[in-house]
C-alpha positions in Angstrom: 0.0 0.0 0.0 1.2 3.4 -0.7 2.7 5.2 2.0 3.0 9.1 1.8 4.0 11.1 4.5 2.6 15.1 4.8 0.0 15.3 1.5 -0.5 17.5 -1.3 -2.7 19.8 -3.6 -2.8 19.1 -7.4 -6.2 18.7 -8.8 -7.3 14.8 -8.5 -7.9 13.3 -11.2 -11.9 12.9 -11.8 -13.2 10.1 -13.4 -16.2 11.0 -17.0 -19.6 11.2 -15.5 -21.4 8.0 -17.4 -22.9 8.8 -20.2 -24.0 6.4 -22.4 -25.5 3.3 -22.9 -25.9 1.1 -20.3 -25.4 1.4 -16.0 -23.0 -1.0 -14.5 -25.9 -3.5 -13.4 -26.5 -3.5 -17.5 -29.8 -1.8 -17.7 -30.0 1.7 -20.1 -29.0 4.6 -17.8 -31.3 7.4 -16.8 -28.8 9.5 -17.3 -27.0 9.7 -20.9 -24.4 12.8 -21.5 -27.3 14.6 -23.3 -29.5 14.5 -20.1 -27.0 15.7 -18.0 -26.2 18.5 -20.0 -29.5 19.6 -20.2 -30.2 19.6 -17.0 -26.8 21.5 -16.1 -28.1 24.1 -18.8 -31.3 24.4 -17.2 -30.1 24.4 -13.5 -27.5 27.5 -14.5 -30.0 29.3 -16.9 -33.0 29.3 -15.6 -35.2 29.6 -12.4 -37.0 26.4 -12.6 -36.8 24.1 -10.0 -35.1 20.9 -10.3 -38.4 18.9 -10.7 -39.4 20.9 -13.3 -36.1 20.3 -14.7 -36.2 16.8 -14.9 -39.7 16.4 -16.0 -38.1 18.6 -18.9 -34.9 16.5 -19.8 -37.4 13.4 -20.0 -40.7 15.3 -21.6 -40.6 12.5 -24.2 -40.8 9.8 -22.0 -41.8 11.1 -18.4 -42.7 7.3 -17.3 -39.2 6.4 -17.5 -37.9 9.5 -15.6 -35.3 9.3 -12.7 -37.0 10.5 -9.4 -35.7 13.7 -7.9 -33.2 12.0 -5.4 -31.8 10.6 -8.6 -31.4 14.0 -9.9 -29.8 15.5 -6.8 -27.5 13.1 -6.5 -26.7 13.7 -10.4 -26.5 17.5 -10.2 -24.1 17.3 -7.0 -22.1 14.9 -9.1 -21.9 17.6 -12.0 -21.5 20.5 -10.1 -20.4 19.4 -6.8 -21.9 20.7 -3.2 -24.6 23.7 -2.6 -24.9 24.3 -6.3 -28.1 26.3 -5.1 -25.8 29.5 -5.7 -25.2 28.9 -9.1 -29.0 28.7 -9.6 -30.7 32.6 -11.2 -32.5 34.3 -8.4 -35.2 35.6 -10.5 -36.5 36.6 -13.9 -33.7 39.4 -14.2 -31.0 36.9 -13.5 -32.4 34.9 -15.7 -32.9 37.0 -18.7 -29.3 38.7 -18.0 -27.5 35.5 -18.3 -29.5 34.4 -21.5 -28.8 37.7 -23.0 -25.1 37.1 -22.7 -25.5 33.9 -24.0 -26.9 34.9 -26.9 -23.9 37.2 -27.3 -22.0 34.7 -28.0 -21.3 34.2 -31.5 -20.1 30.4 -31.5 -22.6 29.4 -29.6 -25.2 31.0 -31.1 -24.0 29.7 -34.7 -23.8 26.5 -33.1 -27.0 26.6 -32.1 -28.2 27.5 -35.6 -26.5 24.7 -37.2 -28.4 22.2 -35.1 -31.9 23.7 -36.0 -30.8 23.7 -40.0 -28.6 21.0 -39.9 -30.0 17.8 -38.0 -32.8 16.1 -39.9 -33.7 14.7 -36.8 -34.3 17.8 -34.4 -35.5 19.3 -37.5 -38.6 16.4 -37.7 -39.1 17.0 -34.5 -39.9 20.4 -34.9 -42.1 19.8 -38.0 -39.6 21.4 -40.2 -39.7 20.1 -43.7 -36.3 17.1 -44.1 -34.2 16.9 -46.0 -30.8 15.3 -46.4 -28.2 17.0 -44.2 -25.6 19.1 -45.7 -22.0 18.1 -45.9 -21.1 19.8 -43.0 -23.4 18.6 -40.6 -22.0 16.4 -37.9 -23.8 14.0 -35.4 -25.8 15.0 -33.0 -26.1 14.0 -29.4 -27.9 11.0 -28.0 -31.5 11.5 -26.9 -31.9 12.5 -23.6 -34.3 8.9 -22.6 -32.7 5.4 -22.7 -36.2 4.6 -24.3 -36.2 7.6 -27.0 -32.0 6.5 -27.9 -32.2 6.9 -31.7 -35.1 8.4 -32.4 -35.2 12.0 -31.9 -31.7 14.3 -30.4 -32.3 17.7 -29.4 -29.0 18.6 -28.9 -26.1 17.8 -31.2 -23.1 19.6 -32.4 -21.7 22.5 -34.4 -20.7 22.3 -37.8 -17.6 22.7 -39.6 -18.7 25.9 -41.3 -16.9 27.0 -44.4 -16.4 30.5 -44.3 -15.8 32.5 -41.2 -18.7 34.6 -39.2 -19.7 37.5 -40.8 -18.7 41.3 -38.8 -19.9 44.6 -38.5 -17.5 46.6 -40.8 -18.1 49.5 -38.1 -16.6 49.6 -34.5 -18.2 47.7 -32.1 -18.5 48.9 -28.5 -20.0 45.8 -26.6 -21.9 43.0 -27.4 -25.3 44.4 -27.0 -24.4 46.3 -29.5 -24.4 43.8 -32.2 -27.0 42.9 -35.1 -28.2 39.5 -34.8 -25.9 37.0 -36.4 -28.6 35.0 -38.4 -31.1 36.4 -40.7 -35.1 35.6 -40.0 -37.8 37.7 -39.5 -40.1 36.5 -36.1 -43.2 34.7 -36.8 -46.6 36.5 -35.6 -46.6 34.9 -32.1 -43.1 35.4 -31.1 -43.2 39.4 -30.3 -40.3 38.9 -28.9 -40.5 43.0 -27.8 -43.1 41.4 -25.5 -41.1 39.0 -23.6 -39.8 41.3 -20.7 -36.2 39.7 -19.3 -36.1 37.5 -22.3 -37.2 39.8 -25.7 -33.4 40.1 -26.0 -32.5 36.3 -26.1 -35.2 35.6 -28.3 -35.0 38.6 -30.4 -31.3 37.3 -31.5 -32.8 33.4 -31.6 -35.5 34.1 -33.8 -33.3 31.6 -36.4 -34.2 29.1 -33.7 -37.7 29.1 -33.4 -39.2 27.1 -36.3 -41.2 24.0 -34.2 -44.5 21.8 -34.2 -47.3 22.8 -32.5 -46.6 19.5 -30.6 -43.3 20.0 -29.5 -44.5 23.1 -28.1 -47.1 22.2 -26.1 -45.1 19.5 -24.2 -43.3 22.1 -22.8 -46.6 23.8 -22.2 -48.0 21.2 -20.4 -44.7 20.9 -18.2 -44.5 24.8 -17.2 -48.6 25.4 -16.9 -48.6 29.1 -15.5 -45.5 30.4 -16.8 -45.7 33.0 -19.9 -45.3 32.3 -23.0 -41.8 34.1 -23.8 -40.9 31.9 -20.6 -41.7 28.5 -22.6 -40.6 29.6 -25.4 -37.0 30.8 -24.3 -36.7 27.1 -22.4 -37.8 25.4 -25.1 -34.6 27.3 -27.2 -32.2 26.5 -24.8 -33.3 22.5 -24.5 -33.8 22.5 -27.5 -30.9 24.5 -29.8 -28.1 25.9 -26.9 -26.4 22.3 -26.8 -22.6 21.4 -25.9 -20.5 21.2 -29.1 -18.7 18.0 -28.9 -16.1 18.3 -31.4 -11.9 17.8 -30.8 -10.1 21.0 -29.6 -8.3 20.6 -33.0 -11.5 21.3 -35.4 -11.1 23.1 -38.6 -14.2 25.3 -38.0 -13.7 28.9 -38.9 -16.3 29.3 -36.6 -14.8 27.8 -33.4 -11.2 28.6 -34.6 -12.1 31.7 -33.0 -12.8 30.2 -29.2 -10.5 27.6 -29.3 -7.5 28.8 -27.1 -4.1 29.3 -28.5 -1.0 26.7 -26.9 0.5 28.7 -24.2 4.0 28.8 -23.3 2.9 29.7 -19.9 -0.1 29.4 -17.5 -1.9 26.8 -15.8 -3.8 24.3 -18.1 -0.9 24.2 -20.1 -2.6 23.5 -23.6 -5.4 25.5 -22.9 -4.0 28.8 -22.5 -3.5 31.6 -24.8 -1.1 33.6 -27.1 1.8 35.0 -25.2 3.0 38.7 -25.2 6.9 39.4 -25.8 7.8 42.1 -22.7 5.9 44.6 -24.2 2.4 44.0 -23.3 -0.7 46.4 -25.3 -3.2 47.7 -24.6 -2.3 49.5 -21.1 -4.2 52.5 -19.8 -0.5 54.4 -20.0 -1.1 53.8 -23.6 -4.4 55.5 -23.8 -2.4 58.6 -23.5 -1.3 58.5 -27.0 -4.4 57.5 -28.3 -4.8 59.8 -30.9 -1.1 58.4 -32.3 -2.8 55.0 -31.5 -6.2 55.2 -33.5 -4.6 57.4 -36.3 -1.5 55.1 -37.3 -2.4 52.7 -39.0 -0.6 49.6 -37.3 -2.6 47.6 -34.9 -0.8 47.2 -31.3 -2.1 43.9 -30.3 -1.6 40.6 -31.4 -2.3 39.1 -34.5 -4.8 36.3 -32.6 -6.8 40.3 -31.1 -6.9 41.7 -34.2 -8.4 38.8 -35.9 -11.0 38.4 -33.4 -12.0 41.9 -33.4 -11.0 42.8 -30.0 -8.5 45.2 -30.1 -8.6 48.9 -30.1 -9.3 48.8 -33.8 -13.0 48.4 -33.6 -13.3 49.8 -29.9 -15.4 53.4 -29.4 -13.7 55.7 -27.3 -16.0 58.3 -24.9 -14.3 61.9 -25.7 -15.0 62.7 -22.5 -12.7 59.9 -21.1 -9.6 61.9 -20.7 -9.7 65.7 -20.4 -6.4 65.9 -22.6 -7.0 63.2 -25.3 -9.2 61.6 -27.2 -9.3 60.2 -30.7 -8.4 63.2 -33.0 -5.7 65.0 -30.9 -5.3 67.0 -28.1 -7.7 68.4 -26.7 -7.4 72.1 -25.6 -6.2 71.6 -22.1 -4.0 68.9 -23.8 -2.5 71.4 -25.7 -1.9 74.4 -23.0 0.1 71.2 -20.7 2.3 71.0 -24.2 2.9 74.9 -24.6 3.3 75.5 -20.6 3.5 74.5 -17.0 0.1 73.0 -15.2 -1.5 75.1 -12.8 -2.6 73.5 -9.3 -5.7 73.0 -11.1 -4.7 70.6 -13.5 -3.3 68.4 -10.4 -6.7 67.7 -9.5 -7.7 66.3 -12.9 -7.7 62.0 -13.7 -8.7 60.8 -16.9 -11.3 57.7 -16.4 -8.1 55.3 -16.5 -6.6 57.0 -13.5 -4.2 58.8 -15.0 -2.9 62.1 -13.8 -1.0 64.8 -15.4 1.8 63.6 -14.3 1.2 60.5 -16.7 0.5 62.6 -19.5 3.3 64.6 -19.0 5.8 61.2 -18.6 3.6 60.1 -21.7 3.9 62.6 -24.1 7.6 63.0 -23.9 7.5 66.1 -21.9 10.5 65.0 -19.4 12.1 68.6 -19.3 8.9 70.0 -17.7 8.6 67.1 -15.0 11.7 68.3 -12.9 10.6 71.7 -12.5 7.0 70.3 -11.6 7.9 67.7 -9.3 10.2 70.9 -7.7 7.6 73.0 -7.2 5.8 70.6 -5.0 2.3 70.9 -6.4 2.3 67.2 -6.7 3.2 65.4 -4.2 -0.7 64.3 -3.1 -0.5 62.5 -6.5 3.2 61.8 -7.1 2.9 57.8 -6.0 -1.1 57.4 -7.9 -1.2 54.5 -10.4 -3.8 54.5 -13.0 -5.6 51.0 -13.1 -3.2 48.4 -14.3 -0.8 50.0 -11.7 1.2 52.1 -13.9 3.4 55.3 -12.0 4.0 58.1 -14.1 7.5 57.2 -14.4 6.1 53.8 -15.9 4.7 55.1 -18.6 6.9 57.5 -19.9 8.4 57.0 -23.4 10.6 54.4 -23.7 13.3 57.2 -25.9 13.3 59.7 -22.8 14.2 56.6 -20.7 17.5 55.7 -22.7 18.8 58.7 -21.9 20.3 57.6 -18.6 21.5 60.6 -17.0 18.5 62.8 -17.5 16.1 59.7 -16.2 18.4 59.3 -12.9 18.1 63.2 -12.2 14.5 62.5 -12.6 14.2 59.5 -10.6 16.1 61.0 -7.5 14.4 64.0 -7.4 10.5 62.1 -7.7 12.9 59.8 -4.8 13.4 62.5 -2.7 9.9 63.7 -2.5 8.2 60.5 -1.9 8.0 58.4 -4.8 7.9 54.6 -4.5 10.7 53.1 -6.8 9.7 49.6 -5.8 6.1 50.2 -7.4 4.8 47.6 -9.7 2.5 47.4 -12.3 -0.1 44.5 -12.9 2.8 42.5 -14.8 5.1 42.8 -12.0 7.5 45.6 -13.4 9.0 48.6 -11.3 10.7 51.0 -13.0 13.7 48.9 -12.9 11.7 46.6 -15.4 10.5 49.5 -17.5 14.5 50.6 -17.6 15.7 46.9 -18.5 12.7 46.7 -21.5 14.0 50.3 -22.7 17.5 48.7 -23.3 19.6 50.2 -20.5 22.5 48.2 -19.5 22.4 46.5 -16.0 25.3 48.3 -14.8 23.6 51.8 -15.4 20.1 49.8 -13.8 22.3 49.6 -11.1 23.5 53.1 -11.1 20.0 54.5 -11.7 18.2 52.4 -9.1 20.7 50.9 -6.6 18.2 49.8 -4.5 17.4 46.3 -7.2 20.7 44.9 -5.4 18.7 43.9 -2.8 17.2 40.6 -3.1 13.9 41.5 -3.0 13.5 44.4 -5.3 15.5 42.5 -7.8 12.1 40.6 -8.5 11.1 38.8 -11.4 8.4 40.2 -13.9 5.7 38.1 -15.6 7.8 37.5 -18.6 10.5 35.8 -16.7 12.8 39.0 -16.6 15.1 40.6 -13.4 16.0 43.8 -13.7 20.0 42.9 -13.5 20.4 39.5 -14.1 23.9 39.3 -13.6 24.0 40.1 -10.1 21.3 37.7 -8.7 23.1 36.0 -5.5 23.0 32.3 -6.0 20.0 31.2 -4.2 20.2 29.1 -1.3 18.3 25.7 -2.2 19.0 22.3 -0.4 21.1 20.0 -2.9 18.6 17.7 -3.0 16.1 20.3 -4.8 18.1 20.9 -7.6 19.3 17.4 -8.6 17.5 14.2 -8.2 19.4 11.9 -5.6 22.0 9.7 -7.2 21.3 6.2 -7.2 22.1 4.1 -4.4 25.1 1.5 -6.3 24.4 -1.2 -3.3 20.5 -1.1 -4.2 19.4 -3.5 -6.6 18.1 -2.7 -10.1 14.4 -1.4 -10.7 12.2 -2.2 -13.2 10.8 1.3 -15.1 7.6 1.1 -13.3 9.5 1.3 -9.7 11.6 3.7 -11.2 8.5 6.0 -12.4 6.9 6.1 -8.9 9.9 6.7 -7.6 10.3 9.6 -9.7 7.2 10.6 -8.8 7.2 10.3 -4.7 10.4 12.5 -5.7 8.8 15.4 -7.5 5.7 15.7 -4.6 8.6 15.0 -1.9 10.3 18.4 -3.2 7.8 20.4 -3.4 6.5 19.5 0.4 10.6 20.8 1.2 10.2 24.0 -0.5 6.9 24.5 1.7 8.9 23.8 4.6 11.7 25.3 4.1 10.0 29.0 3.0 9.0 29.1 6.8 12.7 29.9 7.5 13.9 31.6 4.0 10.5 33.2 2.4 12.4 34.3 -0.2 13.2 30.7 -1.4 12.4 29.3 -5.0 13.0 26.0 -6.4 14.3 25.2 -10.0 11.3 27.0 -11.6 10.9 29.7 -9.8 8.2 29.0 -7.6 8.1 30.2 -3.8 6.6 28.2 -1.1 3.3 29.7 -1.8 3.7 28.1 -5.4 4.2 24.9 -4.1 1.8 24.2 -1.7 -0.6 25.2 -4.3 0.8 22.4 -6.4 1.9 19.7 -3.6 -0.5 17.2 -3.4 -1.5 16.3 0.2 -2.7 12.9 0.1 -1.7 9.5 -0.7 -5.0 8.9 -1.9 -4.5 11.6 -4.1 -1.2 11.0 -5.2 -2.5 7.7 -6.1 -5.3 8.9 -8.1 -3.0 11.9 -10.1 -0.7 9.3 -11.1 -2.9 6.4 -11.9 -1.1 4.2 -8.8 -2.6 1.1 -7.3 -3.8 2.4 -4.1 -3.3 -0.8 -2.3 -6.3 -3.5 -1.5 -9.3 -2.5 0.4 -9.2 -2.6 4.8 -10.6 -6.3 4.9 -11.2 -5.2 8.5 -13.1 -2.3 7.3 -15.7 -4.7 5.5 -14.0 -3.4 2.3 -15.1 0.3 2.2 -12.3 1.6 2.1 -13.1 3.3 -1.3 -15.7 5.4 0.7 -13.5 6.4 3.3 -10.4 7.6 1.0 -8.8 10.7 2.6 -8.6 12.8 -0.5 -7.4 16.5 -1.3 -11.0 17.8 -2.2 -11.8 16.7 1.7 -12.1 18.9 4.2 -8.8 17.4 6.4 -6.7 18.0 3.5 -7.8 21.2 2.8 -8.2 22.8 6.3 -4.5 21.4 6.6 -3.6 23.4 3.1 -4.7 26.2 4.7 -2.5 26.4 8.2 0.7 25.9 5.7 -0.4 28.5 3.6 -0.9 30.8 7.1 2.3 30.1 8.2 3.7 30.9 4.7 2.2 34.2 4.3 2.6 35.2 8.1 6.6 33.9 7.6 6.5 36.4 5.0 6.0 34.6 2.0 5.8 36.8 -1.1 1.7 36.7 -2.3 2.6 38.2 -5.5 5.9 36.5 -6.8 5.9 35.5 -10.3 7.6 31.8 -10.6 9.4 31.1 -13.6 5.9 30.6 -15.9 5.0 34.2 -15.2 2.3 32.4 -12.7 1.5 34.4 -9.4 0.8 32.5 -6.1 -2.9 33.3 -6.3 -3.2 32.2 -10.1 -1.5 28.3 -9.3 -4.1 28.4 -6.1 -7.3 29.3 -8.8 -5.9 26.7 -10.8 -5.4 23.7 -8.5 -7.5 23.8 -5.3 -9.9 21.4 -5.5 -13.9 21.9 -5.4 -15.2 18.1 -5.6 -15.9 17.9 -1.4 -14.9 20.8 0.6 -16.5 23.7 -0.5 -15.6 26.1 2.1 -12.1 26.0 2.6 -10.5 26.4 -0.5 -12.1 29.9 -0.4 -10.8 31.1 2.6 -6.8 29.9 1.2 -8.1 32.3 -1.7 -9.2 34.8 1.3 -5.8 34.7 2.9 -3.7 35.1 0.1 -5.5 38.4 -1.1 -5.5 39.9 2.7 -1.9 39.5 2.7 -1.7 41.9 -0.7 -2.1 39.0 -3.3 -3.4 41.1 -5.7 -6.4 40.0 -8.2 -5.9 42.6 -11.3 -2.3 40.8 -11.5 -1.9 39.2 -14.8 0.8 36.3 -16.7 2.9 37.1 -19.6 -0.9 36.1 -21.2 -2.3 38.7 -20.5 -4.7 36.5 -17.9 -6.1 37.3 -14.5 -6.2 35.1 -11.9 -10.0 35.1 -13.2 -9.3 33.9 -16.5 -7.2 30.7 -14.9 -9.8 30.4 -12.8 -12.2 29.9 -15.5 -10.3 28.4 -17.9 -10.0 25.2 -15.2 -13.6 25.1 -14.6 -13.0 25.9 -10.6 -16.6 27.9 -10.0 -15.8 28.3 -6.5 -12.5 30.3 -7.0 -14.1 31.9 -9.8 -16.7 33.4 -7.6 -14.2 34.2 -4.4 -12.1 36.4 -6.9 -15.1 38.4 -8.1 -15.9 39.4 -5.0 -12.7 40.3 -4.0 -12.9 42.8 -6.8 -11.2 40.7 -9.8 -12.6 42.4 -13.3 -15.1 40.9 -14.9 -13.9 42.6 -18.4 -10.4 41.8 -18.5 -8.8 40.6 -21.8 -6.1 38.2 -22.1 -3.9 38.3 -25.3 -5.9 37.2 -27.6 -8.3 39.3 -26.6 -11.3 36.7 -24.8 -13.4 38.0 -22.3 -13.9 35.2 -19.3 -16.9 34.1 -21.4 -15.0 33.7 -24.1 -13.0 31.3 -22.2 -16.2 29.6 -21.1 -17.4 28.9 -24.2 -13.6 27.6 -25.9 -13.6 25.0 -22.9 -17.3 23.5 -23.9 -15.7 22.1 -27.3 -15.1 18.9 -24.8 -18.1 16.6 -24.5 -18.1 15.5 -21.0 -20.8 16.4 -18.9 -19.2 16.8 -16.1 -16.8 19.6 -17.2 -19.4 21.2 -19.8 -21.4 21.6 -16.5 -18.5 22.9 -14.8 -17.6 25.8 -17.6 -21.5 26.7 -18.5 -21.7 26.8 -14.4 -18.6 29.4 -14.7 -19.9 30.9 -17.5 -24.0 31.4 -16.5 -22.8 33.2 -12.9 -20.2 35.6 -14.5 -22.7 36.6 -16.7 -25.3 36.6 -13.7 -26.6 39.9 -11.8 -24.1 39.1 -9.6 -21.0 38.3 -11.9 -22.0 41.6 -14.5 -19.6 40.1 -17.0 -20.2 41.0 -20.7 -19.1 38.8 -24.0 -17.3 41.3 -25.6 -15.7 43.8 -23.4 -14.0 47.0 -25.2 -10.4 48.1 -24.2 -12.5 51.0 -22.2 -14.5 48.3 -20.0 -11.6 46.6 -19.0 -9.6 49.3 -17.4 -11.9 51.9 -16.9 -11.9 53.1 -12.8 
């Protein structure tokens, strides 16, 4: 049996939900992957109760329906305990999340190609067959073990052949967009009728074509609610299914939500497009917007640009600076150009958080700052960042910052009244970092800002850079955390299965040390760069757990325990594990433990704790590690060389509770990685995998962010994301 000593946290491995044919006892399951699905959908989306819901999934062949212990069971299975918050709170709730989802062009198109491609759905809903065209796929398996092969509601998206057609215009948000489809509503629709849900079915009116049948079936089922209620249900049983193709389709149409490969961020092949050490768009940048919007060359990445979500087809409020906007200067812009602010001007923040200092750094002005910063007008604001955590000095143009001696003059002086040189930004860079990206040699870093010889201010970014790399002390590390031990020449040969677990009791063994050992040296990183913080977050706890994450025979069940001991497995999701996960992280952050150090990935403490902490039993726990971490200055708006916030990681694992802990610790809603997603972008790139559990997970992620609560939109502009 395998024997482990302290445990660890990595995410265990969880087995498919079943889906298919047969239960283990060989009788048809209640519950195929299409019935779970739906029931997840309907759970997130709407207010129904979970009756209701199930009567619903099974309308076909209610005789044959699981009973509603069956269904709790099921539901806690897909999205683990007290889903109850997930659940809309009302009509509102409801109509705001189905509004979002209607945003969303791949699902929406996917949607559409199921109610024009599938001859069966299409029978069903008495629209006229005919053979499928050759890039309709199969669709999913009806919901009843009865009804299998004879009618799916749901199936999958097509492999469209041309990509999805865009406004030619700038777009400022989602709402703002036409409806992707053509088709005019039938007389009863009147979807301007329909209260919370006249937008959902305004941009679903493709969707709608069904018997008279179908329709009341669902009539039956919700006797007293309206009609734009049974009719927006019926649309997202019926249409709003979970595309089940590979992560590798062709599709134009989900080209654009399937992630990029990452070179860094958890989830490894599920993360996006990196940026060099130059990150765009930053609110320091809207300070040159005018040079921006006017030039010609688009700032962000290729992947942005393609997608539409880049500055390029964002509108701009004039009023959102009073010294910039889109065709120039504006007036007070031009008297800061020509002459010295007043104390006036001192009081004045553009809706980025930007002060005239920034504009002045920005625009190139760094002959006027000295004489500013003298005249002491400024200190109130000398140390304000705007909202990606920008200084003035950060921004300033990267040409006035290669000139070394002028910059150092600068930088004492802004010293000597106040300023914070160890400031960072959301990516982790003082103005050491902004020196080292301008080109400036580390021995004039070191001139300039002596203070990076210090072990801690000599931080690394999230792209993996130090200010002065050449003058990093050798860090102290245990020998046995850098190599693997040597092998023991009396010890008899292994076979490579030995040698594998060994390997792998090795690599959980090491991380456990580096936890340890942080107590006494917080500034300790192992071979990748990660702190102690780091590594807890990715040590797994138990030996159940270890067990499970690398497939190990976990040794034959307690014949004294009457052979349960499946059900009484100590795992990482439990709450022993987790409430232990949580003194080591106390004593970690109260030992001084940095909350924000970026490890060698360009992945914070808080990002690898979104990422890993398990959700499956505890559900109480992992949020207050979360809770800690930010209280000790872990800080949610920080973002990986990516361009993602510990929300996006969050999301992009599926982990609902983190996901809802960081927006209410004040983690945007809007933010943009790289490639420009939104978090429901994410959302919706992750449901391209077909089981139920996970698809339940992400459209559980996705339906709250886009809640009352969450506020989250599908297409954020560059202005949503970092306005104040």
């Amino acid at each position: 049996m395998l024997q482990l000593s302290p445990p660890r946290l990595a995410i265990p491995a969880s087995s498919p939900s079943p889906s298919g044919a047969s239960t283990p006892t060989g009788r048809p399951s209640m519950w195929t992957a299409s019935a779970q699905r739906k029931m997840a959908r309907l759970y997130v989306y709407t207010t129904l109760p979970l009756e209701v819901i199930v009567k619903l999934v099974h309308y076909r062949f209610p005789h044959s329906a699981p009973g509603l212990d069956s269904a709790n069971k099921k539901l806690s299975s897909l999205l683990d305990k007290e889903p109850r918050w997930l659940h809309p709170r009302n009509e509102s709730d409801m109509g705001r999340r189905l509004t979002q989802l209607s945003n969303s062009q791949p699902r929406l198109a996917s949607a559409e190609e199921i109610a024009s491609c599938s001859p069966l759905a299409a029978a069903d809903d008495g629209i006229s067959l005919s053979p499928p065209g050759p890039f309709c796929v199969k669709s999913e398996t009806p919901t009843s073990p009865m009804a299998r092969g004879v009618s799916p509601s749901d199936s999958v998206p097509s492999l469209l052949g041309s990509p999805l057609p865009f406004s030619t215009s700038p777009l400022s948000s989602t709402e703002n967009l036409p409806s992707l489809f053509s088709g005019a509503a039938s007389h009863d629709e009147r979807p301007e009728d329909a209260g919370a849900f006249s937008s959902f079915l305004r941009r679903t009116t493709c969707l709608s074509a069904s018997t008279e049948g179908t329709t009341e079936s669902f009539r039956q089922i919700l006797r007293g609610y309206s009609d734009p209620y049974v009719r927006t249900v019926k649309r997202l049983v019926k249409r709003f299914t979970a595309p089940m193709t590979a992560r590798s389709s062709p599709s134009p149409l989900l080209e654009g939500s399937v992630s990029r490969l990452p070179s860094s961020s958890p989830g490894d092949q599920d993360g996006p497009s990196t940026f060099g050490d130059e990150p765009r768009l930053l609110p320091g940048d809207f300070l040159s917007l005018d040079l921006l919007v006017g030039g010609g060359v688009c700032c962000a990445l290729p992947e942005a640009h393609r997608r539409r979500r880049c500055i390029c087809f964002d509108q701009f409020d004039d009023d959102s600076s009073p010294w910039i906007n889109t065709g120039g200067l504006t007036s007070a812009g031009q008297r800061l150009m020509a002459m010295r602010p007043t104390r006036a001007d001192f009081d004045e923040v553009d809706s980025f958080g930007n002060t005239v200092l920034h504009f002045l750094a920005a625009r190139g002005l760094m002959e006027l700052l000295p004489q500013v910063l003298q005249a002491g007008f400024c200190d109130a604001i000398l140390n304000d960042r705007n909202t990606a955590g920008q200084t003035f000095l950060h921004v300033a143009k990267r040409s006035e910052v290669r000139d070394v001696n002028r910059f150092h003059n600068l930088l004492y002086l802004a010293f000597c009244r106040g300023f914070d040189v160890g400031a960072v930004d959301v990516y982790g860079r003082s103005i050491s970092h902004v020196l080292r990206v301008a080109g400036v040699s580390s021995e004039a870093i070191l001139r300039i800002c002596p203070h990076v010889q210090a072990r801690r201010f000599n931080s690394r970014d999230a792209f993996g850079a130090k200010p002065v790399q050449e003058h990093v002390a050798l860090e102290h590390r245990p020998e046995s955390m850098d190599v693997d031990p040597s092998p023991d020449p009396l010890r008899p040969a292994t076979t490579c299965t030995s040698r594998s677990i060994d390997g792998t009791i090795t690599r959980e063994a090491r991380l456990l040390e580096v936890v340890r050992l942080a107590r006494e040296d917080p500034l300790l990183e192992d071979e990748d760069g990660r702190n102690g913080l780091h590594c807890l977050a990715s040590a797994t706890l138990s030996a159940d757990s270890v067990a499970d994450k690398y497939g190990l025979d976990p040794g034959p069940a307690d014949e004294a325990a009457g052979g349960r001991r499946k059900a009484e497995r100590q795992l990482d999701s439990g709450s022993a594990a987790l409430k232990f996960r949580l003194s080591l992280a106390t004593g970690l952050v109260e030992a001084g433990v940095e909350a924000n150090h970026y490890d060698g990935r360009g992945e914070t403490p808080l990002m690898a704790f979104a990422a890993e902490l398990p959700e499956e039993g505890d559900h109480r726990t992992g949020p207050e590690i979360l809770a800690l971490l930010i209280r000790h200055g872990a800080d949610v708006r920080a973002r990986n060389r990516s361009g993602e916030t510990a929300l996006h990681v969050a999301v992009r694992r599926g982990r609902k509770l983190a996901m809802r802990t960081l927006v209410e610790h004040g983690a945007s809603v809007h933010a943009r990685d790289a490639d420009g997603r939104s978090v429901l972008d994410v959302a919706d790139a992750q449901m391209l995998a077909g089981d139920p559990r996970q698809y339940a997970r992400y459209e559980a992620c996705r339906a709250w962010l886009s809640s009352s609560r969450g506020l989250a939109v599908q297409r954020p502009t560059a202005f949503d994301e970092w306005r104040r």
